[in-house]
C-alpha positions, 0 to 999 in steps of 0.5 A: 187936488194939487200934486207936490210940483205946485207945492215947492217945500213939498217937493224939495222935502220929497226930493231930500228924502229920495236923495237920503233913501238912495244914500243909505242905499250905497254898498260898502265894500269890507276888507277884513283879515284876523282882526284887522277890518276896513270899509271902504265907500267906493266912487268911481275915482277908487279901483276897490280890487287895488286899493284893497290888493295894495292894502293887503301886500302892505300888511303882509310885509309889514306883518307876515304870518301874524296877520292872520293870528287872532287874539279873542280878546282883543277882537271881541274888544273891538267888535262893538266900537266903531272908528270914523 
């Protein structure tokens, strides 16, 4: 009986598939106000509470009290297409 170390395209495959399980693993973290929507994959270059306060000051001042109106059309629009 051999184990996957004796065998290195066996290993290496294991080790690709521990690395996409762990990938797919990550959380997101998901700022959404009215129909305004950002996901956000955090590293630990990225301070998510600021980033996300910042992101919040900069639409308030941009759009006040229409930040938080929703249009039903434009958002049922929006909920099936994703942006990358």
């Amino acid at each position: 009986m051999t184990d996957s170390s004796s065998n290195p395209e066996m290993a290496d495959m294991a080790a690709e598939l521990m690395m996409a399980k762990m990938d797919a693993g990550k959380l997101t973290h998901l700022l959404r106000i009215g129909t305004f929507q950002m996901e956000i994959a955090p590293t630990e270059n990225i301070d998510v509470r600021a980033f996300f306060s910042e992101t919040i000051d900069k639409l308030i001042e941009k759009y006040g009290e229409k930040l938080l109106e929703i249009d039903i059309k434009t958002a049922t629009m929006q909920a099936g297409q994703m942006h990358g």
